[in-house]
N, C-alpha and C positions, 0 to 999 in steps of 0.2 A: 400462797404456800406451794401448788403444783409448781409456777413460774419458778420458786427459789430452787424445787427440788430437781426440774431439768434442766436448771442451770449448771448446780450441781455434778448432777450427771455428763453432762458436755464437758466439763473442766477434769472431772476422774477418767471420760476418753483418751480428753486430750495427753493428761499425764504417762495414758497407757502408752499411746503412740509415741511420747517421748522419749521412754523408757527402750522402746523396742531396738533392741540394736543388735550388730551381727557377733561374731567371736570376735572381733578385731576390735571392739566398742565402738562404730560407725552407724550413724545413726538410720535406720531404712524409715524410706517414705511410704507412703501410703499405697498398699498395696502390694508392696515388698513383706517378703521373709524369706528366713533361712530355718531347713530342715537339720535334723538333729545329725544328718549325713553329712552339713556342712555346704550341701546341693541349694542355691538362691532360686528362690520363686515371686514370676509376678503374675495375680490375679487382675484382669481386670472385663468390664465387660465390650461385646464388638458391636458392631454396627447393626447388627439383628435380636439385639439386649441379650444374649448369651452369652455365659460367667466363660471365660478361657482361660490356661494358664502356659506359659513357658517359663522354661529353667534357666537356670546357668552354674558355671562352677565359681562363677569368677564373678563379683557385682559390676567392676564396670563395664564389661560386658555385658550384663545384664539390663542394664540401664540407657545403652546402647538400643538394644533389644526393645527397650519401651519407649524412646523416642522413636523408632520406625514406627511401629506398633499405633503412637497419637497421631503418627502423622499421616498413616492410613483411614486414622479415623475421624480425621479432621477432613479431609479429602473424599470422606466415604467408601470407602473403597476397600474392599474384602481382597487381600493377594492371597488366602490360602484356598477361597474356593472362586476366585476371578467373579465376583459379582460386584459391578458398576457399573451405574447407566451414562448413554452417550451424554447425555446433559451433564454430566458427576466428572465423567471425565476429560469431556472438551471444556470448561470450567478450569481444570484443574491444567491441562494444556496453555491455554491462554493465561494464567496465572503466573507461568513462565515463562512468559515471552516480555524478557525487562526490559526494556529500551529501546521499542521500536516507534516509526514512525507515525506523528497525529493520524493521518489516514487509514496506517493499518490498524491501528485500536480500533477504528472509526468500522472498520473492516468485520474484525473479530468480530464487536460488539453486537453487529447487524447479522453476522451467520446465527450467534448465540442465540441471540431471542428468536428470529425464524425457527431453530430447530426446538426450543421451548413451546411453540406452538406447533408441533410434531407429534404426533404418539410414537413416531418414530427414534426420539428421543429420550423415551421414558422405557426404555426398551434396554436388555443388559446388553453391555456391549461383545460381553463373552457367545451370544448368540445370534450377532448378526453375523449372514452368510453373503458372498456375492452377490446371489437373487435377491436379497434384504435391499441391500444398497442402492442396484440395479432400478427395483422396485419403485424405493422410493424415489429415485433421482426422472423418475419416467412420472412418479405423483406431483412433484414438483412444477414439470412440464407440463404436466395435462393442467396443474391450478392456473396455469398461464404465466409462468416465472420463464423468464427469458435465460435464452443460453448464456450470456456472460453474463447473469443472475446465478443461474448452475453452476457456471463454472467458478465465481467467487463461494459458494457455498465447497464446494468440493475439494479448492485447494487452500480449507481450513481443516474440512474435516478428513483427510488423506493424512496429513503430518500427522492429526490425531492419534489418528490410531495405529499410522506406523510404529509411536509413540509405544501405544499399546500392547503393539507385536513386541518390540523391543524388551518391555518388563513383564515380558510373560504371560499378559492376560489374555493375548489371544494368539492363536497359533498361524493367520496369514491375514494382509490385509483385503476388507473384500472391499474397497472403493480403487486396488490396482487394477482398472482396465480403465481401458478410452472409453472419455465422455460420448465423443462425437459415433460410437458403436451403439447408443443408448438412446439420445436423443438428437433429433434433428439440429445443426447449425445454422439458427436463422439470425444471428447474430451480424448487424448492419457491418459492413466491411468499410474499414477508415479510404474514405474519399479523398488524394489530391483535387484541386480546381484546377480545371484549364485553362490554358494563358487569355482566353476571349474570357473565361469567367472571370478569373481577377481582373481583369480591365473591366467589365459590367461593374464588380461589388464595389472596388477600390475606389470607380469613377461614381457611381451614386453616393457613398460616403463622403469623398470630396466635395460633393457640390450640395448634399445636403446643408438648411441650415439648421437643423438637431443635432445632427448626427457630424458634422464638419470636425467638429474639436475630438472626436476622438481618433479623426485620421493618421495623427502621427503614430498614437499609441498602436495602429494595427499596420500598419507602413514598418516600425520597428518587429513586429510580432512576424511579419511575413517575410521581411527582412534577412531574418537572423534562424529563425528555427529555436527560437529558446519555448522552455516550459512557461506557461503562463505564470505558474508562481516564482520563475525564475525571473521573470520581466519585473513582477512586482515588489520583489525583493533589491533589486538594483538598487545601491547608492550613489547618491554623486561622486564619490571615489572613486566608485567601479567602473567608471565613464574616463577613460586614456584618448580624449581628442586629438593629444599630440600625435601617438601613434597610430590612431584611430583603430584603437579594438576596446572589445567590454569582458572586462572578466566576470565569471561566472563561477561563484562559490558556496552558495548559501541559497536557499526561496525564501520566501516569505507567506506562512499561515495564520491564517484565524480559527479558534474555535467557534463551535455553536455558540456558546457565550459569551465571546463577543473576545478573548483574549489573543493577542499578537504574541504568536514566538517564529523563530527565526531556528530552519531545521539547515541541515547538509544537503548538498543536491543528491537526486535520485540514487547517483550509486557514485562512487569512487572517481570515476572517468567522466561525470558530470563537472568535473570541478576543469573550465577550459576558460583561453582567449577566445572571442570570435570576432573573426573581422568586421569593421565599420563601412558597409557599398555606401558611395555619394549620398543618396536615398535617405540611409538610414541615420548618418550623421546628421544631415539637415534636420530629421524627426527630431532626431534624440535634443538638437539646440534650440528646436521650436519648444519641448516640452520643457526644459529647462526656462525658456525665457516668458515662456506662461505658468510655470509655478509660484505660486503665491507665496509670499513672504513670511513665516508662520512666527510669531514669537517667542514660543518653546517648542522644539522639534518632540518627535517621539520617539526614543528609543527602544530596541527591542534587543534582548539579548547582545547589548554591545554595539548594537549598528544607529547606527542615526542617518539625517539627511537624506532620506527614501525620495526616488524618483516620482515617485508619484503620488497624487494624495488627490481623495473623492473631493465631491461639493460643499461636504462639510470641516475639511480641511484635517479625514482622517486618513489613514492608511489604505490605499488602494490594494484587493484583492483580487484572488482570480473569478471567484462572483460576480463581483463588478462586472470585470470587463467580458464575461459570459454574459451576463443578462445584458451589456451594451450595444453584443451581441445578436441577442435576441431577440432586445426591441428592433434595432436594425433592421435585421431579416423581414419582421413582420408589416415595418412601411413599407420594404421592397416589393414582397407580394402584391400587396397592395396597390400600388404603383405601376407595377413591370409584372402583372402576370402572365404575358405574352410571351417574357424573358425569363424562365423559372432560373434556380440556381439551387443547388446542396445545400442541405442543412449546414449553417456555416458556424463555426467556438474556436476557440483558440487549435484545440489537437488538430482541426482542419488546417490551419496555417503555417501549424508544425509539420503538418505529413507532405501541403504541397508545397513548399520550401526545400524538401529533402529530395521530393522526387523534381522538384526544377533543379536543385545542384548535378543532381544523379542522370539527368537528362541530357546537363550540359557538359558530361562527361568528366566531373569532379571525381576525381581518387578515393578510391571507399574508402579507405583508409583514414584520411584527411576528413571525408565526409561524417565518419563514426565518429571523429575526436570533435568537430563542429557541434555533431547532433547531440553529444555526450553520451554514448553511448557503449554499455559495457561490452556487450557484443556484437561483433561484425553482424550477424547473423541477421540480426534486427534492425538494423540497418537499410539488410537487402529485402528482408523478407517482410517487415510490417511497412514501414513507410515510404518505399519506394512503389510506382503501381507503374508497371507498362501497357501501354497499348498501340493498336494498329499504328496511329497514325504518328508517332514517337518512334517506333519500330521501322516505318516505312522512312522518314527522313534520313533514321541513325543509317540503316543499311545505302540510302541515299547517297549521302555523302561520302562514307567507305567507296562506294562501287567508284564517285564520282571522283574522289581522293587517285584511287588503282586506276582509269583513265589516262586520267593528266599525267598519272606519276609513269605509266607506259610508255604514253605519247612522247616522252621528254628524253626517255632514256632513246628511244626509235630516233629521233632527234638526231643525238648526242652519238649514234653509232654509223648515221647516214653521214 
């Protein structure tokens, strides 16, 4: 008998709220009314369970007014007295960022949960100060987190809250100063090889016999200056023997679990020819005339025919050939401890590729559009490395160039 009489009652609510409408006979939702002034009122409650209300004259403005209103509260986030914590609204940052690349998810994801295990985090954002930020990015370093560890933390959480300054919540950003003012840069500095190095790694790859078959795949790698996941992305299409260049349009990724998609190269000016040295065409025909015949290719986002393919006749990654890497290095040790050598992975072969073009007096210019690179700048300043004894040949030959070129003209006037 209770059950029949709250049911009851639920159905004579509902009819009230039916009934409820404004002068115009428009029906108002829940939590809508209109005063006898003809002034539209929405009650509802905020994010600290306290009743609020705003007005309007107008309902769909009003209504306006309460989608903001959900969607502050869906977000958590207080704009009339700025109470959100960092976790609430780097959250809510990341939440829009639509369409970027597997890694940078891969990026966000890994700042988000570190600063979830923060108290740092749980903290409103309307009350962190410089020294706040400061603080913690120095807590960071004392736990043992590595400078481009900090430095991937920071420029997630800097757009944040630029973010933040931008809608009000806070009045400056305190993560604007240099990292490197706060904490030490002990972050390992990208190594070229020298030309006796690659003759050491090159010439034990070669003659190993584990390690022999992946000499071509690192002979194109040191070859060409591409991204590892650009090598791995390579189609047979993409291979111009006639003309002997490889175009470079697309990489190739895998997820952690385990799925193949096919992204854009790194930035816009990624998308290049690069020429084919003697060298590297003979690679690229060796790996072609050792690829195994597969019965049904794999496609991924459109592309088929993939240059490369592991032991079990899947899709070759940058993983891969990282860890072929790896193990590599680790027989070397072994082997030739007498003869140490750099931590050696793919970005090693990219950086000394660029500084052997840039050695051999290649046009930055030409060299940027090779490397794919958006800006000059990066070009000169990350993966080119000079030293002494590059420096003493280059001025060498100059001095010895100005010589000759004296002597001749002395010549020419006797």
């Amino acid at each position: 008998m209770s059950h029949i009489k709250a049911l009851s009652t639920t159905e004579r609510s509902l009819k009230i709220s039916e009934k409820r409408k404004d002068n115009k006979g428009r029906i108002l939702k829940t939590g809508e009314s209109q005063r006898k002034d003809l002034i539209y009122q929405y009650r509802y409650t905020d994010i600290h369970g306290k009743r609020q209300t705003v007005y309007s004259s107008d309902l769909k403005e009003l209504r306006e007014k309460e989608k903001v209103i959900q969607k502050q509260i869906d977000d958590r986030i207080d704009y009339a007295t700025r109470e959100v914590t960092v976790i609430a609204f780097l959250e809510r940052y990341i939440r829009l960022k639509q369409g970027v690349r597997y890694n940078t998810k891969v990026g966000y994801n890994f700042v988000l949960n570190l600063v979830k295990k923060e108290d740092f985090g749980y903290r409103q954002i309307r009350d962190i100060k410089v020294s706040d930020a400061q603080q913690w990015i120095m807590k960071l370093h004392n736990d043992g987190k590595g400078y481009s560890t900090i430095t991937s933390v920071r420029d997630v959480i800097k757009p944040a809250f630029h973010m933040a300054y931008n809608e009000d919540i806070i009045r400056r950003n305190p993560f604007d100063f240099k990292l490197v003012d706060i904490v030490p840069n002990d972050s390992q500095k990208r190594i070229a090889m020298t030309e006796e190095q690659q003759e050491l790694w090159m010439g034990f790859i070669r003659d190993d016999k584990t390690y022999t078959k992946y000499y071509d795949e690192f002979v194109v790698l040191l070859g060409t200056g591409m991204r590892v996941s650009e090598f791995c992305g390579l189609t047979k299409s993409d291979l111009d023997f006639e003309n002997r260049r490889i175009r470079v349009d697309h990489q190739l990724v895998q997820e952690r679990g385990g799925k193949y998609y096919v992204e854009k190269t790194k930035t816009e000016c990624g998308c290049r020819y690069i020429p084919m040295t003697e060298e590297v065409f003979q690679s690229l025909n060796n790996i072609l005339a050792r690829r195994k015949k597969v019965k049904t290719e794999i496609v991924v986002d459109g592309y088929g025919s993939f240059l490369l393919l592991n032991k079990d006749d899947k899709l070759k990654v940058a993983l891969h050939i990282e860890n072929e890497m790896r193990w590599a290095m680790k027989k070397y040790k072994k082997l030739h401890p007498d003869k140490p050598l750099p931590h050696i992975t793919p970005h090693v072969f990219r950086h000394t590729f660029c500084t052997n073009m840039a050695n051999a007096s290649m046009d930055i210019k030409n060299l940027q559009y090779v490397m794919g690179h958006s800006d000059v700048g990066v070009t000169l300043n990350v993966y080119t490395h000079a030293s002494f004894d590059w420096a003493a040949e280059q001025m060498a030959r100059i001095i010895d160039f100005k010589d000759t070129d004296m002597q001749g003209k002395q010549r020419k006037s006797s």
